[in-house]
C-alpha positions in Angstrom: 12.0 -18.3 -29.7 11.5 -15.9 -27.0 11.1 -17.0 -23.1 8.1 -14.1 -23.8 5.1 -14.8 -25.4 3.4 -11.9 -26.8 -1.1 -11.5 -26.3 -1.8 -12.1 -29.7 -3.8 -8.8 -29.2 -1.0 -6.3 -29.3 -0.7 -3.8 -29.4 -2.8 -3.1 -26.1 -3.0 0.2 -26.3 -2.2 3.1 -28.2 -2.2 6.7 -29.0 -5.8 6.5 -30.8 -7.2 5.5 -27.3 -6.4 8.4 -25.2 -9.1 10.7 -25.0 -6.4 14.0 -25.3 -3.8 15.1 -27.7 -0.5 12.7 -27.4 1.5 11.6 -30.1 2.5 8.1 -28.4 2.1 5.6 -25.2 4.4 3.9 -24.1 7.2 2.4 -20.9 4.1 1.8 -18.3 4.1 0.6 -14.8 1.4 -1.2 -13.8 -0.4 -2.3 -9.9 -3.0 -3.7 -9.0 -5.4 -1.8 -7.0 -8.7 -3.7 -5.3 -10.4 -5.4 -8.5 -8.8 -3.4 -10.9 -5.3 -3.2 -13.1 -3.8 0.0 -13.1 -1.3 1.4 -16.2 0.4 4.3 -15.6 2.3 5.4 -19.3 4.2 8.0 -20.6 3.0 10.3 -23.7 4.6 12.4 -25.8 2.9 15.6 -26.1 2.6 17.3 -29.6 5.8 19.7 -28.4 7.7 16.5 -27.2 7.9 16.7 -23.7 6.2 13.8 -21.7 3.6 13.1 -19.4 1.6 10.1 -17.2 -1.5 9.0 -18.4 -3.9 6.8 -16.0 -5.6 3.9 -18.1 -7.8 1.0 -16.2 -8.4 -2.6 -16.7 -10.6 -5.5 -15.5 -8.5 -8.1 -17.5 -4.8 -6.4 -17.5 -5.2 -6.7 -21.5 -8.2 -4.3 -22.7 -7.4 -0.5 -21.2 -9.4 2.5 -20.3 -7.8 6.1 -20.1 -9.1 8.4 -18.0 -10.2 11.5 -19.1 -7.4 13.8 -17.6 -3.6 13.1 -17.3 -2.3 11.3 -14.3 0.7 13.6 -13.6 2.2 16.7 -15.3 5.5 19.1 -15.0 5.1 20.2 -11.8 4.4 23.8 -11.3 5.0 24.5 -7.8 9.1 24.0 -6.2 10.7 22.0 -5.7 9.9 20.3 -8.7 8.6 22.5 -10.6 12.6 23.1 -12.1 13.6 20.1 -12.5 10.3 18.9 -14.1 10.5 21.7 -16.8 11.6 19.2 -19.6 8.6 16.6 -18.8 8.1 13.5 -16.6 8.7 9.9 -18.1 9.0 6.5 -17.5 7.3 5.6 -14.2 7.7 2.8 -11.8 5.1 1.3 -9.4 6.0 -0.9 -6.0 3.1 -1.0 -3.5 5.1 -1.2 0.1 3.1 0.0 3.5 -0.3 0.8 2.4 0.8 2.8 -0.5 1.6 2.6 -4.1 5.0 4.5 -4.5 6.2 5.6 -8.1 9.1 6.6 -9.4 10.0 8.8 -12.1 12.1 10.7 -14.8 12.1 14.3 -13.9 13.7 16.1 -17.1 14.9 19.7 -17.1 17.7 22.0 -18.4 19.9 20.7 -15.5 20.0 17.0 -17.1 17.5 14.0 -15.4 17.0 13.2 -12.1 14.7 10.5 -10.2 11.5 11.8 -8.8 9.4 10.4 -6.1 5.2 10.4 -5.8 2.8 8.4 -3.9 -0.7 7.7 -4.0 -3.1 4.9 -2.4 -6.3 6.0 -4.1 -5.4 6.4 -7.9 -6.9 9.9 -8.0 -4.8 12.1 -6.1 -0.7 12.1 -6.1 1.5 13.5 -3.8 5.0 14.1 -4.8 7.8 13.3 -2.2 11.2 14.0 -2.9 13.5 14.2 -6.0 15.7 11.1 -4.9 18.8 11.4 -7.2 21.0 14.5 -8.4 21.6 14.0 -12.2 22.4 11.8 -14.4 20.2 8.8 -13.2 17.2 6.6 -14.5 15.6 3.6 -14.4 14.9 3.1 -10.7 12.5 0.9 -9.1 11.7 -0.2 -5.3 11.7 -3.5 -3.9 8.0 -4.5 -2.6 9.8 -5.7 0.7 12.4 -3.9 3.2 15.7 -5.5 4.1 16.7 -5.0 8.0 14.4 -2.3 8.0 15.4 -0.8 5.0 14.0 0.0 1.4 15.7 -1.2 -1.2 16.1 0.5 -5.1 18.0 -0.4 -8.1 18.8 2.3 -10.4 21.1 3.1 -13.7 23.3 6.0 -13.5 25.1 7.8 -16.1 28.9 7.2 -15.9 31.5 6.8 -17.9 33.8 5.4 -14.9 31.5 1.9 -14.4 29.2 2.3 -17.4 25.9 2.4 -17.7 25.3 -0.3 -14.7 23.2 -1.2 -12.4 23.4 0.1 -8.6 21.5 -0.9 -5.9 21.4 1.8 -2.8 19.8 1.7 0.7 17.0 4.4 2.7 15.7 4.5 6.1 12.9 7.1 4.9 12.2 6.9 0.6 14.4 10.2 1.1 17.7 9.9 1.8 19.9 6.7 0.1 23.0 5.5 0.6 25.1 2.7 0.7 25.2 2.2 -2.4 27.2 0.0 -4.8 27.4 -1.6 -8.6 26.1 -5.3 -8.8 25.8 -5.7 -12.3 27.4 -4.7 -15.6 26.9 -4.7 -19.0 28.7 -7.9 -21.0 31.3 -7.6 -23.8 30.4 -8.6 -26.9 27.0 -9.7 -25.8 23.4 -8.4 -26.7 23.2 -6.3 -23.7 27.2 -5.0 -24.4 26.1 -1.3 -24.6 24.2 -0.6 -21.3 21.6 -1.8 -19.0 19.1 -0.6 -16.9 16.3 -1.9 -14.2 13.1 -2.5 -15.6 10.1 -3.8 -13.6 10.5 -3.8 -10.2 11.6 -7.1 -8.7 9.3 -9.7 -8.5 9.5 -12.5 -5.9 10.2 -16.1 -6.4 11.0 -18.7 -4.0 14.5 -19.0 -5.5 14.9 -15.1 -5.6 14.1 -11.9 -6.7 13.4 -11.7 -10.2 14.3 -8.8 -12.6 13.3 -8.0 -15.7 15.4 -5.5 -16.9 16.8 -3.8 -20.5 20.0 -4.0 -22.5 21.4 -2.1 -25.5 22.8 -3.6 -28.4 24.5 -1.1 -30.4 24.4 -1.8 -34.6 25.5 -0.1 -37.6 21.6 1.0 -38.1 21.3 2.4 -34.6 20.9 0.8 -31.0 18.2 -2.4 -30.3 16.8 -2.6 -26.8 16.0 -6.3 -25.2 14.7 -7.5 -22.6 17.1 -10.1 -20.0 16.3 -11.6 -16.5 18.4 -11.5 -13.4 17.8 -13.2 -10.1 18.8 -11.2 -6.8 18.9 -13.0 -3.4 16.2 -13.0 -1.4 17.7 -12.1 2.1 20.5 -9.9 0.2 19.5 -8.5 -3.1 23.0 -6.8 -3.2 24.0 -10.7 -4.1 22.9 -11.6 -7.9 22.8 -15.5 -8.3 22.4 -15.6 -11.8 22.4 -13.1 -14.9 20.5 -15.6 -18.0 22.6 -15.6 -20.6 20.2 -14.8 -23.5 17.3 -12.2 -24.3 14.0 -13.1 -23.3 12.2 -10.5 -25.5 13.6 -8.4 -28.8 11.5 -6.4 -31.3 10.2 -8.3 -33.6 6.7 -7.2 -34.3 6.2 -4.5 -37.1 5.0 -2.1 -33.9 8.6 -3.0 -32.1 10.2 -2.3 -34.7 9.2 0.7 -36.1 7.8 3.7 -34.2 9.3 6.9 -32.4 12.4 5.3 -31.9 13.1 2.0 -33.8 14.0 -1.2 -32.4 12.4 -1.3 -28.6 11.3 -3.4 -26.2 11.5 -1.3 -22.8 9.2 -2.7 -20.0 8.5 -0.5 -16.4 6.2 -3.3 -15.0 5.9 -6.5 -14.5 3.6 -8.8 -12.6 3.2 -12.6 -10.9 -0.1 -13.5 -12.1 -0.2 -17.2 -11.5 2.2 -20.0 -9.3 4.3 -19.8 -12.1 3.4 -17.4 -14.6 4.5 -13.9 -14.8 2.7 -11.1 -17.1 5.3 -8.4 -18.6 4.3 -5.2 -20.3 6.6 -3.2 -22.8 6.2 -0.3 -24.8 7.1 -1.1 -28.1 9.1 1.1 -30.1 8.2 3.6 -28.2 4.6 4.2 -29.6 2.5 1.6 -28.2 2.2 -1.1 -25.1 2.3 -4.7 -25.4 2.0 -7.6 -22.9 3.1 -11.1 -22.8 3.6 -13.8 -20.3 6.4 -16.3 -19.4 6.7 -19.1 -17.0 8.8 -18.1 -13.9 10.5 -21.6 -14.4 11.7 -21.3 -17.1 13.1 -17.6 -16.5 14.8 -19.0 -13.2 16.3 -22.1 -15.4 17.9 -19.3 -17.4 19.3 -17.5 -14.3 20.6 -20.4 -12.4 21.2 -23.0 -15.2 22.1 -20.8 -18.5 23.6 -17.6 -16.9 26.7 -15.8 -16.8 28.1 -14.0 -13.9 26.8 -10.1 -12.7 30.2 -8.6 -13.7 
């Protein structure tokens, strides 16, 4: 039985519901912004390459795309070359006024982490390309540390691999001090790699993240989702990595799709005292939701975990 449980009204939103050409939707963050729930997802378009729709909810469940892509390859420079390949898999943290979103900027020199910003929802401004290649999965903490913004991302590497980082920036453009806090566990459902999800979400007993892990089989790789918990004054400093999955494909629209056997999430949100709302694109084709009691996912961390590395 899974710590998740699944709106019986998945999938939440699909290809059929954008109002242009795109052969999937999919990995989403999503904010809040005044009375409204904001879901910003990747598409495949009919060559392959991806984009970020906008869709828009009263409810967090029942979606409305806008009428024009959110973002697109860039086509002025910086960007404009290492956004070539497409733009995937965005983040949202709102910190100082503004809603800051992070990216996969793809090109012929590999993947890199991009930076935009927007406090309105209709226009974006991009910032900086935060990472030299190979790097994804990055998301901001909601809260500076001594004055500092804080990020957890998933290089490439073969020498600590596929883990997860955290690193340090006075300014959202330069980073450093950074270091591996958590690594993938032998023989375990996330044995092949992991990755930050959502970004953090805080708890009074920590900072709680919902991230992925790869599980590889004979009939290809299966992606779960797996909570950590991250000190509060240090998130350098995980507590408590829960031993189990809290989400795997099961549904017929997890497990089958563009690429079989996913459940990635990019965003997750506190939505009650104790109840947190997740949202996942499953197998790569449509977005799901769920919720789970922060309780019982801090239980897993403390009580039922394993050690970060």
């Amino acid at each position: 039985m899974s710590i998740i449980k699944r709106y019986p009204g998945n999938p939440i939103l699909t290809r059929e519901q954008v109002p242009y050409p795109v052969a999937t939707v999919h990995n989403a963050g999503v904010t809040r912004f005044n009375e409204e729930y904001i879901m910003l997802f990747r598409s495949h378009r009919m060559n392959g390459r991806s984009i970020l729709g906008l869709a828009r909810s009263s409810d967090g469940y029942r979606f409305t795309v806008d009428p024009e892509p959110f973002m697109v390859p860039a086509r002025e420079e910086p960007f404009a070359e290492y956004e070539e390949y497409g733009v995937e898999d965005p983040r949202i943290t709102f910190i100082d006024g503004e809603f800051l979103i992070t990216y996969s900027a793809y090109s012929r020199h590999g993947v890199r982490i991009g930076l935009a910003k927007t406090r309105d929802w209709k226009e974006v401004e991009r910032v900086s390309l935060i990472t030299q290649a190979d790097y994804r999965n990055t998301v901001i903490f909601p809260e500076k540390f001594n004055g500092l913004y804080a990020r957890l991302d998933r290089p490439h590497s073969e020498i600590s691999p596929w883990s997860l980082w955290i690193s340090y920036s006075p300014d959202l453009r330069y980073w450093g001090d950074s270091k591996v806090i958590m690594k993938p566990e032998k023989y375990h459902w996330d044995e092949m790699k992991i990755g930050p999800g959502a970004p953090p979400v805080k708890t009074d007993e920590g900072w709680l993240n919902i991230y992925h892990g790869v599980f590889p089989t004979m009939d290809g790789s299966v992606y779960r989702l797996g909570a950590a918990l991250h000190d509060l004054e240090d998130p350098s400093r995980v507590i408590g990595v829960g031993d189990d999955w809290i989400l795997q494909p099961e549904e017929p629209h997890e497990i089958t799709g563009y690429v079989h056997n996913v459940v990635f999430t990019c965003g997750a949100l506190k939505t009650g005292d104790d109840t947190i709302r997740v949202y996942w694109g499953g197998a790569d084709t449509v977005m799901c939701a769920g919720e789970a009691s922060i309780a019982e996912l801090l239980d897993l961390c403390l009580h039922r975990g394993r050690k970060p590395m």
